[in-house]
N, C-alpha and C positions, 0 to 999 in steps of 0.2 A: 349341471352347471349351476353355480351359484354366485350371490354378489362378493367381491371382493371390495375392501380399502386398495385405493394404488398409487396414495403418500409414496411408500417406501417402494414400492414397485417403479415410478418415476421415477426417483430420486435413483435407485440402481442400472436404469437406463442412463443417466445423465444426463436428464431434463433440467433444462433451465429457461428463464426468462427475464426479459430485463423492465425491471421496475424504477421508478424514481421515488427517492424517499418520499414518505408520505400517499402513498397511493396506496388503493384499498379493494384490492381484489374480492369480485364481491359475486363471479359464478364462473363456472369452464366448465367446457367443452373437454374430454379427452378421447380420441380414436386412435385405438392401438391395433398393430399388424400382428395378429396368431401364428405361430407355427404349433397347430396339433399334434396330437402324440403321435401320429399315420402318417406323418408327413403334409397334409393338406393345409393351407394357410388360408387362413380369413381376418376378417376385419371384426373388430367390437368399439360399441362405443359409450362410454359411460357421461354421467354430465352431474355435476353439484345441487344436490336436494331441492333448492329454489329455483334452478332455472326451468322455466317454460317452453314448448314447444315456439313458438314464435320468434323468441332472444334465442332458444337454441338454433335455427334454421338462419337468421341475422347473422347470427357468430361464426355459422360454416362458411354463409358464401361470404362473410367479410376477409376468413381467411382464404377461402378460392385466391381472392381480389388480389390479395395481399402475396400470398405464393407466385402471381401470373408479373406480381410488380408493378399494377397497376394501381395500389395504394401508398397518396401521399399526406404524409403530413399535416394536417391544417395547421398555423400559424399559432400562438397562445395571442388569441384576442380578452386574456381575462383584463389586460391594462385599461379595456374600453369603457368604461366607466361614464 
């Protein structure tokens, strides 16, 4: 086994995400479902150069959070000045 890019591996799944102009994606998280050549299916998971065990382990269970829909929103308080 060895590392892969999965830019274009994503992009041929039909990954997307939605972003707001000016926002600056700056690490991910990616876990992908295997089907082996034998048929056995497992899980892998790859993550962007800088991120750390700590942000990495943050990033999962904020998605858990977030898949169960128990993540909401906070308001943009940037106006508070």
């Amino acid at each position: 086994m060895s590392d892969q890019k999965v830019g274009q591996l994503l992009d041929s799944l039909g990954t997307t995400i939605e972003l707001d102009e000016g926002d600056l994606p700056v690490d991910a998280l990616v876990i992908l479902k295997v089907v082996k050549a034998d048929g056995a299916v497992s899980m892998v998971k790859g993550q962007s150069d800088a991120l750390d065990w700590l942000t990495s382990l943050g990033m999962l269970t904020a998605a858990i959070e977030i898949e169960r829909g128990g993540f909401t929103k906070l308001p943009d308080d940037s106006d508070d000045d």
